[in-house]
C-alpha positions as CSV (number, residue, x, y, z in Angstrom):
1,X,-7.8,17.5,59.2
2,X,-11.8,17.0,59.1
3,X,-13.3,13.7,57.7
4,X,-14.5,15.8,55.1
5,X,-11.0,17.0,54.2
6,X,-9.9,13.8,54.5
7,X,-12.6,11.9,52.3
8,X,-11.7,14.4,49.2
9,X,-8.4,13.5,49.8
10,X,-8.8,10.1,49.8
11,X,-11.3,10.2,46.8
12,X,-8.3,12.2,44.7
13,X,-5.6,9.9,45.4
14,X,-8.1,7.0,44.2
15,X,-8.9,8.5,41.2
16,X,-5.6,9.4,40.5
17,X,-3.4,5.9,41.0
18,X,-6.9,4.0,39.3
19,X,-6.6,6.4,35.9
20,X,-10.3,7.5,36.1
21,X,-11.1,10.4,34.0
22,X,-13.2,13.1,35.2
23,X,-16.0,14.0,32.9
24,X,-14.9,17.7,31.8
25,X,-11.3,17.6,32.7
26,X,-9.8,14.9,30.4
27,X,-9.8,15.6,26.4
28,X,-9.2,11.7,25.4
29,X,-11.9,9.0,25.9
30,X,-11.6,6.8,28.9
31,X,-11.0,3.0,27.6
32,X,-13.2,2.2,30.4
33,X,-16.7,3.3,28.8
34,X,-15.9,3.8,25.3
35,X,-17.9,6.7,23.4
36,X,-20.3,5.5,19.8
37,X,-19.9,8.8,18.0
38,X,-22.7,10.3,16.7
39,X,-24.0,9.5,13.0
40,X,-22.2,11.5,11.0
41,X,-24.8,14.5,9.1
42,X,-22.8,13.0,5.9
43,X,-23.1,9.7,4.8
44,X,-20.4,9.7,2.1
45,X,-17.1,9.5,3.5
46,X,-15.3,12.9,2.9
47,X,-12.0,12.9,1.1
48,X,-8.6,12.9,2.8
49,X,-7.9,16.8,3.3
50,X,-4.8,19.3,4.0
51,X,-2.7,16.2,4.3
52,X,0.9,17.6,4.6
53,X,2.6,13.9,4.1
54,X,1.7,10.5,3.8
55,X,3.5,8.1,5.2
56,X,3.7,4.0,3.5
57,X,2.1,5.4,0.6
58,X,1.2,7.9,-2.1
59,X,-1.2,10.1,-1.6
60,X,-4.8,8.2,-1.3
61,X,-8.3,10.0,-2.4
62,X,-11.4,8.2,-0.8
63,X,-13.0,8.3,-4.2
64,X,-9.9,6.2,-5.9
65,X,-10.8,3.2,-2.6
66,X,-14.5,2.9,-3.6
67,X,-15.2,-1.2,-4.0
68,X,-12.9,-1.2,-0.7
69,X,-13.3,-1.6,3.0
70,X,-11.5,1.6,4.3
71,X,-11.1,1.7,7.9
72,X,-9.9,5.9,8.9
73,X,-8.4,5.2,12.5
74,X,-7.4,9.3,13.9
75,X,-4.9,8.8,16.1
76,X,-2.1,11.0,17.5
77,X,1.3,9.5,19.2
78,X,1.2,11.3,22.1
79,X,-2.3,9.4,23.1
80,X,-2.0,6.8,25.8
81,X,-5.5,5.7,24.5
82,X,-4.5,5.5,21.3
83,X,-1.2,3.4,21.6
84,X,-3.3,1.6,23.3
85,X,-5.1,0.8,20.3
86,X,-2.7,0.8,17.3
87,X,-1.9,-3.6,17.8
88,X,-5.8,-4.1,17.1
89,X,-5.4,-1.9,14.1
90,X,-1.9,-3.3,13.0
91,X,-3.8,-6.9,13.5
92,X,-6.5,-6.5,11.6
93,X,-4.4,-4.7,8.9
94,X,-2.4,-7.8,8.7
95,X,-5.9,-10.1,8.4
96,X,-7.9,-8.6,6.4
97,X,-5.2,-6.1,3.9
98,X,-5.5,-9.2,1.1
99,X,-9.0,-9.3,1.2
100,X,-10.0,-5.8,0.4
101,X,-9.2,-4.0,3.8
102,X,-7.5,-0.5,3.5
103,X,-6.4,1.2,6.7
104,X,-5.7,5.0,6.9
105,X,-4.4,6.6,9.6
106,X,-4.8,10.0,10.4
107,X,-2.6,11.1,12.7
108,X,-3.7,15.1,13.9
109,X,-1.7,16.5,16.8
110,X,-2.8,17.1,19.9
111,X,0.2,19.3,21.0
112,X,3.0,21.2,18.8
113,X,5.5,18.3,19.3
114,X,3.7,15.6,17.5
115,X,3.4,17.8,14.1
116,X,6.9,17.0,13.4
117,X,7.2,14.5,10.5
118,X,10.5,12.5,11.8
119,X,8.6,12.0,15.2
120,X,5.8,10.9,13.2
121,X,7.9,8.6,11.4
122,X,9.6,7.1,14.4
123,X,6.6,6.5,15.7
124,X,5.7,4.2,12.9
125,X,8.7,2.5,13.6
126,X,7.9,2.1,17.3
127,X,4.5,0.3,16.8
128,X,4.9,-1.4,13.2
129,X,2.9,0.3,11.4
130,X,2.9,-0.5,7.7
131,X,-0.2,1.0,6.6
132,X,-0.5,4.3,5.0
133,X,-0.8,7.1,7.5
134,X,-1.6,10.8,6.4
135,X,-0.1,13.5,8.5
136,X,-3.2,16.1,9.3
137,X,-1.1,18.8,10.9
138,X,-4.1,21.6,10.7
139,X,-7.0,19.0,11.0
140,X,-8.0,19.6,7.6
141,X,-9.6,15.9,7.6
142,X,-10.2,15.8,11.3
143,X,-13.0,18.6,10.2
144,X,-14.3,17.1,7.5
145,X,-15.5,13.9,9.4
146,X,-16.3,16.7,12.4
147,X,-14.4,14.3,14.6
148,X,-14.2,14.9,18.6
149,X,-12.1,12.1,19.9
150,X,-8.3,10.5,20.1
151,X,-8.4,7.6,18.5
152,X,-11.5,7.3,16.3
153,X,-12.9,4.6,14.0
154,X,-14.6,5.2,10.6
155,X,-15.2,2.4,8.6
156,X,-16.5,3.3,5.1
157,X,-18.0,0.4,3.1
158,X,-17.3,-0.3,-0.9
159,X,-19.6,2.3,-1.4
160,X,-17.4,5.4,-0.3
161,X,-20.6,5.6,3.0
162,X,-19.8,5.6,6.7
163,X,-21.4,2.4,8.0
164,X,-19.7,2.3,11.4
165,X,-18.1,4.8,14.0
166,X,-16.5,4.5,17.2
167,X,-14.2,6.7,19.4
168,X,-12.1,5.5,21.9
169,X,-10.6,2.0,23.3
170,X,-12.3,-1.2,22.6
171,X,-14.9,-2.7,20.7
172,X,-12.5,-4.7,18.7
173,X,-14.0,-7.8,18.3
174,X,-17.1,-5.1,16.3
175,X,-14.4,-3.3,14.7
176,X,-13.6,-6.9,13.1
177,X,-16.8,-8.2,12.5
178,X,-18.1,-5.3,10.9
179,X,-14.8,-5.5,8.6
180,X,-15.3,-9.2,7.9
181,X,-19.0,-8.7,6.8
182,X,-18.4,-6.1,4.6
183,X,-15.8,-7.7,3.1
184,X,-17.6,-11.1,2.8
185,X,-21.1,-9.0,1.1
186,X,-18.8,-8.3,-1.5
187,X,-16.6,-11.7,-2.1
């Protein structure tokens, strides 16, 4: 085996027992360098689209949640990343809920599995979650707030406008404070 051989090899198996993501090859975002999406080209949050069930609730309109925080998490089960991130969204769910908060999930599948609704459902189990969850089977809503990444963050102030996006792991302790501002401005 040449060194060179050998180096590749080495640099393979590294990147493969540490979880490092090769730009270009993985479609989640790392949790190591979280990605700030883009400003959206629409500042108005778009309404919750296609939805084929909702989950902990009736059906929700954005328009009907104006004079609410709404935080839109897009998330899909089958997302390391995103498990990853649902007890930061449960938490803050369970903080803030009495004081305006609203959470929506939007769980789009990645892969044909994770379109079932009783997977869905036993996935809400699984983590706890309590908060309404829409099911966007043909990423009706995922287009409408042209999102990229599993999981996302929208958070959409009283005003129905996008004030804060995120895609990926981390920036919790943001997540929150943005959340607690907005809430405060209008207590």
């Amino acid at each position: 085996m040449t060194f060179r051989l050998l180096a590749t090899s080495v640099a393979l198996i590294g990147l493969a027992v540490t979880g490092a993501v090769i730009p270009g090859f993985c479609d989640e975002v790392s949790s190591t360098k979280p990605i700030t999406v883009a400003a959206a080209t629409q500042d108005t949050a778009p309404n919750f689209t296609g939805i084929t069930n909702w989950f902990n609730s009736k059906p929700l309109n954005i328009a009907d949640l104006r004079g609410k925080v709404v935080l839109v998490d897009f998330w899909t089960y089958g997302c390391v990343n995103c498990v990853n991130t649902l007890p930061h969204v449960t938490a803050l769910y369970e903080k803030y809920k009495d004081r305006g908060l609203v959470v929506v999930g939007v769980h789009t599948p990645e892969f044909p599995f994770e379109r079932s609704a009783g997977n869905v459902q036993a996935a809400l189990k699984r983590h706890g979650i309590t908060y309404p969850v829409a099911q966007d089977n043909d990423s009706k809503t995922w287009n409408a707030y042209r999102n990229q990444y599993w999981p996302a963050q929208y958070i959409v102030d009283q005003s129905g406008t996008i004030v804060f996006q995120h895609a990926g792991e981390g920036r919790y302790d943001e997540i929150e404070r943005t959340v607690a501002r907005l809430l405060n401005a209008s207590s």
